[in-house]
C-alpha distance (Angstrom), angle and dihedral (degrees) to the residues before:
residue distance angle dihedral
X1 . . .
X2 3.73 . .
X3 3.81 132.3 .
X4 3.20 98.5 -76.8
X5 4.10 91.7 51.7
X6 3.55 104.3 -105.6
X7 3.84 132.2 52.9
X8 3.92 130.1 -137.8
X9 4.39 94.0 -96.7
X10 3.62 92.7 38.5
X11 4.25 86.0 58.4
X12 3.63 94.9 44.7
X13 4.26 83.7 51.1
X14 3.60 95.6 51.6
X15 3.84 87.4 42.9
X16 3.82 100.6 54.1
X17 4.24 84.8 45.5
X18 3.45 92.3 59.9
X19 3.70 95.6 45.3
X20 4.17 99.8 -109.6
X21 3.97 88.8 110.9
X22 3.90 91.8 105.4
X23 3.97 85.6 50.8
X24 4.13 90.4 50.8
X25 3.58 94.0 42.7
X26 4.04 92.7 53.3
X27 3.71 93.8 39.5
X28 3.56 90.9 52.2
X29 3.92 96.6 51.5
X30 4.09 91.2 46.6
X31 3.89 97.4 45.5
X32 4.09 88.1 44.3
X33 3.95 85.5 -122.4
X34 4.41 90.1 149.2
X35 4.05 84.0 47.5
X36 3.96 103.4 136.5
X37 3.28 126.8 -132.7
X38 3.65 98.4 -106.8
X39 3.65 106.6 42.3
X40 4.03 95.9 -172.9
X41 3.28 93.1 49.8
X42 3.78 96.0 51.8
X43 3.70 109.4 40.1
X44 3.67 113.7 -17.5
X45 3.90 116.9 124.2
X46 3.90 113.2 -127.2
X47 3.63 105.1 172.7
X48 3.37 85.5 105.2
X49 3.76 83.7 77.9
X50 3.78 99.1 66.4
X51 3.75 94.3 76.5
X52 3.69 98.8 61.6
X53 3.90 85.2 45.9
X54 3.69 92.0 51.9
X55 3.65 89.4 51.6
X56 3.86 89.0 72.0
X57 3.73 95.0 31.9
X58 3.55 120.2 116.0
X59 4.21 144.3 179.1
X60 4.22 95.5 -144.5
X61 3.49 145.4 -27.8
X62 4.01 141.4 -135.7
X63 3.85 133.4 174.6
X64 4.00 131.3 -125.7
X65 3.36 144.4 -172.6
X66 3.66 117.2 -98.2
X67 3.84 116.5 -164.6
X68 4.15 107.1 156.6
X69 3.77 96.4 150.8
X70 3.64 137.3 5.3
X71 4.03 122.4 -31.2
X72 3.85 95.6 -25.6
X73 3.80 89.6 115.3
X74 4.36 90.5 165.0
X75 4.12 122.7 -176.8
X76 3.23 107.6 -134.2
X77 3.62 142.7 -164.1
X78 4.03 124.5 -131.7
X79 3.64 124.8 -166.3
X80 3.85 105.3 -151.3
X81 4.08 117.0 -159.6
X82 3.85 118.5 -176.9
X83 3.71 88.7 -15.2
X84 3.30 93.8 -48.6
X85 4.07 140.4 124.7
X86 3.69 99.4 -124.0
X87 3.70 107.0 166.3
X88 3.96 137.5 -14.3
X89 3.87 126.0 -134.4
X90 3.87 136.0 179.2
X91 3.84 111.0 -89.5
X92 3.87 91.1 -128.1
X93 3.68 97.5 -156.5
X94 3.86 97.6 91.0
X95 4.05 81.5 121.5
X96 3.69 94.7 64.4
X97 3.88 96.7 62.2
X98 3.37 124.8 113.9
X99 3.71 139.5 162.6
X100 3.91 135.7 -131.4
X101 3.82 96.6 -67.4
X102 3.81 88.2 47.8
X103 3.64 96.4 -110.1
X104 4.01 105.3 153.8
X105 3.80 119.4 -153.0
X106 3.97 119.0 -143.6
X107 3.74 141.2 -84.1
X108 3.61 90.3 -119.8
X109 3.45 96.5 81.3
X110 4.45 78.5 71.0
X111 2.82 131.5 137.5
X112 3.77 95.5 32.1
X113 3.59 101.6 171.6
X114 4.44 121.9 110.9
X115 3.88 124.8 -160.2
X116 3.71 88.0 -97.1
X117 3.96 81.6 65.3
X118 3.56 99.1 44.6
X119 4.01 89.6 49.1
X120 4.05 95.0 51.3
X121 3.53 89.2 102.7
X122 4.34 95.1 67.9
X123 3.41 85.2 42.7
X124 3.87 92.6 50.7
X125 3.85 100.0 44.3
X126 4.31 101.1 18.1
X127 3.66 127.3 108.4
X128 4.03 98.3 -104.2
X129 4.06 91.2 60.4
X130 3.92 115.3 120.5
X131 3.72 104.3 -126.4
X132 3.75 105.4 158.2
X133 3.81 132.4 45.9
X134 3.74 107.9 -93.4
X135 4.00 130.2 -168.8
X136 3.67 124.5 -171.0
X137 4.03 113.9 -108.5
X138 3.70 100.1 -118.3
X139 3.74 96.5 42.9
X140 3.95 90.3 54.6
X141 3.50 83.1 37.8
X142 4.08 91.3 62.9
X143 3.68 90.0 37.7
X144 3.62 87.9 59.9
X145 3.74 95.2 47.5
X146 3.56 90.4 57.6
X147 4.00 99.4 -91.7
X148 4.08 94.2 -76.0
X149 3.85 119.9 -162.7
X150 3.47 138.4 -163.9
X151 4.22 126.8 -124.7
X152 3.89 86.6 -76.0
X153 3.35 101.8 48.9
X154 3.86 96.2 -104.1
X155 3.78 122.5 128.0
X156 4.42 117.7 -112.5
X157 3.71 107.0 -85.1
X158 3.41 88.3 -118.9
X159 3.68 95.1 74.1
X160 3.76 86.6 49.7
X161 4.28 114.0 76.9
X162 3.42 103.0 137.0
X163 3.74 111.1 178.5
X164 3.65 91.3 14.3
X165 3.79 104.8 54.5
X166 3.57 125.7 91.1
X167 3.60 133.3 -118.6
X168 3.61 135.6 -102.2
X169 4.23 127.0 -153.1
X170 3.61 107.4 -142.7
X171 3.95 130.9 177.6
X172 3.86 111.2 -102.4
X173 4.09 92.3 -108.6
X174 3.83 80.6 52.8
X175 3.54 95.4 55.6
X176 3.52 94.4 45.6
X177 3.59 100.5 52.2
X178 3.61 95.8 46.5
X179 3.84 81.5 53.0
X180 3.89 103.8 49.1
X181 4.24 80.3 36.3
X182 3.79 90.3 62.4
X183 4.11 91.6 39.8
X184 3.58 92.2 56.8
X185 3.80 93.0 46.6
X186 3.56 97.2 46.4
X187 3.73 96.3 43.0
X188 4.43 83.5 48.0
X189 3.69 93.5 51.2
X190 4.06 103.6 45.0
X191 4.12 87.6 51.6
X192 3.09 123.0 118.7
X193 3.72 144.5 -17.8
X194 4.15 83.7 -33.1
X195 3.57 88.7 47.1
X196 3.92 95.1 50.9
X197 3.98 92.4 43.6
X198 4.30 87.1 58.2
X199 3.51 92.0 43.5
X200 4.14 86.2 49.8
X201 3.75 86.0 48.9
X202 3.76 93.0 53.0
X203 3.82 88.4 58.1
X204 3.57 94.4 -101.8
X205 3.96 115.5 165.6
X206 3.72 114.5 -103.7
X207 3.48 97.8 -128.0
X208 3.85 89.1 45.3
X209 3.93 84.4 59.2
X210 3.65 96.0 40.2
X211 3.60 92.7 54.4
X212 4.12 90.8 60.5
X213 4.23 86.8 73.8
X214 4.00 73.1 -145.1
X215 3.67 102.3 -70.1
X216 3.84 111.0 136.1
X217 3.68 90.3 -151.8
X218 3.70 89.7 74.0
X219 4.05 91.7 70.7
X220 3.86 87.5 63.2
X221 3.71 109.0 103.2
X222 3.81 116.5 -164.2
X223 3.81 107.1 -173.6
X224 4.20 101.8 -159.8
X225 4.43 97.9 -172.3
X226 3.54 117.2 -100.9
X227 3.91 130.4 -23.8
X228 4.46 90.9 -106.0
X229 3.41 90.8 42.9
X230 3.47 95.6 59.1
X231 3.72 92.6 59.6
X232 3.27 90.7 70.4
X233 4.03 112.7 25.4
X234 4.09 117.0 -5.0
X235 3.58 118.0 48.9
X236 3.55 84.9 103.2
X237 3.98 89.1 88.4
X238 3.82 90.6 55.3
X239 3.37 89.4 47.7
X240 3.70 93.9 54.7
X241 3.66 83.0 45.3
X242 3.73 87.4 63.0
X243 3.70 105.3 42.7
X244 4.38 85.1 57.5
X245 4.05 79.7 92.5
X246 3.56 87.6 80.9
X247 3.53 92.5 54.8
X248 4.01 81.9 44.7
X249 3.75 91.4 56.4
X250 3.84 90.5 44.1
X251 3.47 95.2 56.0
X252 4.02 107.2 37.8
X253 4.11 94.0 25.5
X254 4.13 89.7 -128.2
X255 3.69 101.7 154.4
X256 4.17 111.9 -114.0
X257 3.63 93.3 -85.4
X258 3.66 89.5 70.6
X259 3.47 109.5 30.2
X260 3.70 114.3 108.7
X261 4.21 129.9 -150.5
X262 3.57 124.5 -140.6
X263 3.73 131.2 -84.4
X264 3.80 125.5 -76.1
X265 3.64 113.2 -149.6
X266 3.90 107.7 -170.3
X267 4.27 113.4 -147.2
X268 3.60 101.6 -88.0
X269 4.14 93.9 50.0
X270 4.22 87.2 69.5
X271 4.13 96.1 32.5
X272 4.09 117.5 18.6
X273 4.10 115.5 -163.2
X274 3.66 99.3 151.4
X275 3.79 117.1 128.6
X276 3.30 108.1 -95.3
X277 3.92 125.8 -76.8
X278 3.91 84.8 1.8
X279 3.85 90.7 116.1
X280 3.72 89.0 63.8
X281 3.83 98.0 49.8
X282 3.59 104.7 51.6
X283 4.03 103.4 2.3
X284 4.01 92.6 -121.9
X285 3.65 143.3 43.7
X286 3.32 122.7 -60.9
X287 3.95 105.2 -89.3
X288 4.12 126.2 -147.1
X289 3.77 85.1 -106.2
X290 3.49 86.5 70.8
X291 3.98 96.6 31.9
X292 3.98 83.6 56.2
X293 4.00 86.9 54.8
X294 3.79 93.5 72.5
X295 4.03 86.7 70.4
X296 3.67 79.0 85.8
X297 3.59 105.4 29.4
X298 3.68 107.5 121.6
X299 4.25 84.8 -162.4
X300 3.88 121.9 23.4
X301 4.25 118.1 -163.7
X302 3.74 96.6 -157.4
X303 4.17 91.0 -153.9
X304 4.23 106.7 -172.7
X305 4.01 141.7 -10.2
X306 4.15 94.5 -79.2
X307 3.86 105.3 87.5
X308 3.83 89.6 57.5
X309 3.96 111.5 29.2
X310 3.94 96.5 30.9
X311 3.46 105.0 33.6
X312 3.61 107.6 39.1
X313 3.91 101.7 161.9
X314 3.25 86.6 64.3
X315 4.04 102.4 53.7
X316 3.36 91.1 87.2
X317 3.31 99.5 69.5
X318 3.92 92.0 61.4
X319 4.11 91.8 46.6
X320 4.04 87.5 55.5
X321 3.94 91.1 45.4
X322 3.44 90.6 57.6
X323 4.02 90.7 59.4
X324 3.86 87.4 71.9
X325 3.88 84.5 52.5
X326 3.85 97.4 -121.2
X327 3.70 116.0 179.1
X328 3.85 109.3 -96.5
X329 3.46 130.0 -174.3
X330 4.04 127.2 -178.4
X331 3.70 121.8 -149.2
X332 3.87 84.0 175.8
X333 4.13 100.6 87.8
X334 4.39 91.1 67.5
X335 3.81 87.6 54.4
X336 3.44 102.4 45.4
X337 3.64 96.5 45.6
X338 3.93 86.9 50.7
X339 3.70 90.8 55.1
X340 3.68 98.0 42.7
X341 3.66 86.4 48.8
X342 3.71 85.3 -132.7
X343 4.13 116.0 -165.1
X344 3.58 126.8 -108.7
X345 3.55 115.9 -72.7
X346 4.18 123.5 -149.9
X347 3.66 102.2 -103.8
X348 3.73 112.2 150.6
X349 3.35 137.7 32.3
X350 4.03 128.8 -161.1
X351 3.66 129.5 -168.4
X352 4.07 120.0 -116.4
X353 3.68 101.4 -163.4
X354 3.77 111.4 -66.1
X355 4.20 90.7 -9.0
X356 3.74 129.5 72.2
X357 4.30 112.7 -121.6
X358 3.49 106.0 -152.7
X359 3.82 117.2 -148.6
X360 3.98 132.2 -153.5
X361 3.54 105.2 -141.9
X362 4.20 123.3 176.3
X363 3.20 103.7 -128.2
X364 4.01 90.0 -158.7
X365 3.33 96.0 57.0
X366 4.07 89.6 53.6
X367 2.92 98.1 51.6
X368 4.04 100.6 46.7
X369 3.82 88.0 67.2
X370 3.81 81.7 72.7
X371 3.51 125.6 94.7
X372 3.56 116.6 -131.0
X373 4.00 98.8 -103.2
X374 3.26 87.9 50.6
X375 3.75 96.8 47.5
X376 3.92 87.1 55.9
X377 3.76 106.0 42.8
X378 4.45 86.3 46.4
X379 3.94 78.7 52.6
X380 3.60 98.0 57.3
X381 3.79 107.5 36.9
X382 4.18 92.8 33.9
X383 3.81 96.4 23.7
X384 3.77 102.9 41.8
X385 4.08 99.0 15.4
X386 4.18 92.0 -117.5
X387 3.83 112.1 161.1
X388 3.64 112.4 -121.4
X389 4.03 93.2 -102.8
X390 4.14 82.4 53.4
X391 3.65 96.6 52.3
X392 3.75 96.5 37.6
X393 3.95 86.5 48.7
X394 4.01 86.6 54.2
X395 3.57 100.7 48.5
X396 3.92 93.8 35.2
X397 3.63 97.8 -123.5
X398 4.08 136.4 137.2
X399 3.83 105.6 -89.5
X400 3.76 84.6 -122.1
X401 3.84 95.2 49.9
X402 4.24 79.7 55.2
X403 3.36 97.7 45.7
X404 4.55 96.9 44.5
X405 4.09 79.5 55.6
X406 3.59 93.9 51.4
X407 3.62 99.3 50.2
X408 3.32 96.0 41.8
X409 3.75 91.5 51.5
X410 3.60 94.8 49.7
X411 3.85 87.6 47.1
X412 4.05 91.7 52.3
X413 3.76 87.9 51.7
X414 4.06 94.3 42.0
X415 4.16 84.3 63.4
X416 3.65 96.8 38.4
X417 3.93 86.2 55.4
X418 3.78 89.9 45.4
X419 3.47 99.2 46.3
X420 4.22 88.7 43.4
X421 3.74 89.2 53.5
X422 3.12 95.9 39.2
X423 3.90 98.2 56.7
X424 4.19 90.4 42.0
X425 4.31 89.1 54.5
């Protein structure tokens, strides 16, 4: 018995005695009164659980190398279903490294993995990947025809439709005899006296010519990927590049000891996006060990686009530096504008008499009158508020040699705004 004289079995008792158990038992299942006190446990169904986990699920894994773009060079991990690549993650083990002398690096170089990484997959399985050998039409079509020339040594134009030609799937022993064809004719037809004459004709520069000694083989150009890559994957091009002496010593009969191979042209020969004047400090891109530096960089000069577009792996470290509040300043902005041709922006405003004339002034073209010191000492004391001891401290310059550039830089740009205004009044 409870308080209130009767308890909830007693009720149900008296209920079913007096014939109102039917009524108790369907009341009960409408108004949920059985309902347990863990519902999922009970009666709930979950299976629709199992397809999220079999999103992740997999049969085995294995790592790779992934190298898209300049010194990213990234291990990995692939999660392989049914054969197939389902998903990519960072390898996470970056920490446990360590070269010959058993010196280990750190696991805050994880995760190293960048959305071109995670996306490998599409790229791997989607409709746009290359998965045969393919030859343009007209270029098989002059390898067919026997590789004809004209005076100069150039092939008809109507070989020649780059951009507008189609493409042709070949078998891989097709591909590579039309290849080692077209080496062999090339390297025939550019040796020589006769071969330096057509290479005159075709505007070539002397020197450039002079510098062949008159084997055709030097006018092959074998372009292996960039210098760290080739550590790793590519110096199998420059290789090939190297073994073209034999075809050398085939064609002119020089003896190996002076037959010469082809010429290598490393990545940033055929398309340069190095910040500029880097080439001439340390002879090669800027590498993550010296992206990882800036962890302890008190002041970071952020000089061009590549550190964040190319070399995305790597961004991070700058976004973390910047939690310790270093001082940062970009010299990136001016160069990108200039390249995406951006329009004038509204940046300076004089007054007319009683009214305000408001002036569109590129920015870009301002600041290209600049030299480059000046660019980067008006960067840090305008840009990122330095004092003139500061920035002259960063840069390691004479105070005066700081101060000379910022005058004169603010003196450039005085004119330039004069002579913009003036010309839009």
């Amino acid at each position: 018995m409870t308080s209130r004289g009767i308890d909830r079995r007693q009720f149900l008792i008296a209920a079913q005695a007096a014939g109102f158990g039917a009524l108790i038992a369907s009341a009960s299942s409408a108004w949920g009164l059985q309902a347990p006190s863990n519902p999922l446990a009970a009666y709930a169904d979950r299976s629709w659980e199992k397809v999220y986990r079999d999103l992740f699920k997999y049969d085995s894994t294995f790592h790779f190398l992934c190298a898209p773009n300049d010194t990213h060079n990234c291990l990995i991990k692939s999660f392989v279903r049914s054969g197939v690549m389902t998903r990519l993650g960072p390898s996470m083990r970056y920490g446990e490294a360590e070269d010959l002398s058993g010196n280990r690096t750190t696991h805050r170089w994880d995760p190293r993995i960048c959305q071109k990484g995670l996306a490998l997959t599409r790229r791997f399985y989607g409709d746009r990947r290359l998965r045969h050998c393919m030859v343009r039409k007209g270029f098989k079509a002059w390898h067919d025809a026997g590789f004809p020339r004209t005076e100069n040594g150039l092939p008809p134009k109507e070989y020649f439709n780059r951009a507008r030609d189609e493409w042709m799937r070949v078998t891989h022993a097709e591909a590579a005899a039309i290849a080692a064809a077209a080496a062999v004719d090339i390297a025939t037809t550019y040796t020589g006296d006769a071969g330096k004459k057509k290479l005159l004709a075709q505007h070539y520069d002397e020197a450039m010519v002079e510098a062949t000694k008159g084997a055709g083989t030097q006018v092959l150009k074998f372009r292996g990927g960039m210098p760290l890559l080739g550590i790793t994957r590519v110096f199998g091009m420059y290789r090939l590049a190297n073994s073209m002496a034999l075809l050398d010593d085939h064609i002119r009969k020089v003896g190996p000891d002076k037959a010469l191979g082809a010429r290598g042209f490393d990545n940033y020969s055929w398309h340069t996006d190095l910040p500029p004047g880097h080439p001439m400090v340390t002879g090669q891109q800027t590498v993550e060990f010296d992206l990882s530096a800036v962890e302890y960089a008190r002041t970071v000069v952020v000089w061009g686009m590549n550190w964040i577009t190319t070399k995305m792996p790597d961004a991070h470290w700058l976004t973390e530096a910047r939690l310790k509040a270093p001082r940062v300043a970009s010299a990136a902005e001016l160069a990108a504008a200039e390249a995406a041709e951006a329009p004038p922006v509204t940046g300076l405003a004089t007054a007319a008499g009683s009214e305000a004339a408001h002036a569109r002034v590129d920015l870009s073209r301002a600041f290209a009158v600049l030299r480059d010191e000046e660019r980067v000492a008006l960067a840090l004391a305008y840009g990122e508020e330095a004092t003139h001891e500061e920035a002259a401290r960063v840069l390691d310059w004479p105070l005066g040699t700081l101060k000379t550039h910022v005058t004169r830089g603010k003196e450039k740009l005085r004119r330039f705004f004069a002579a913009d205004l003036e010309a839009l009044s």
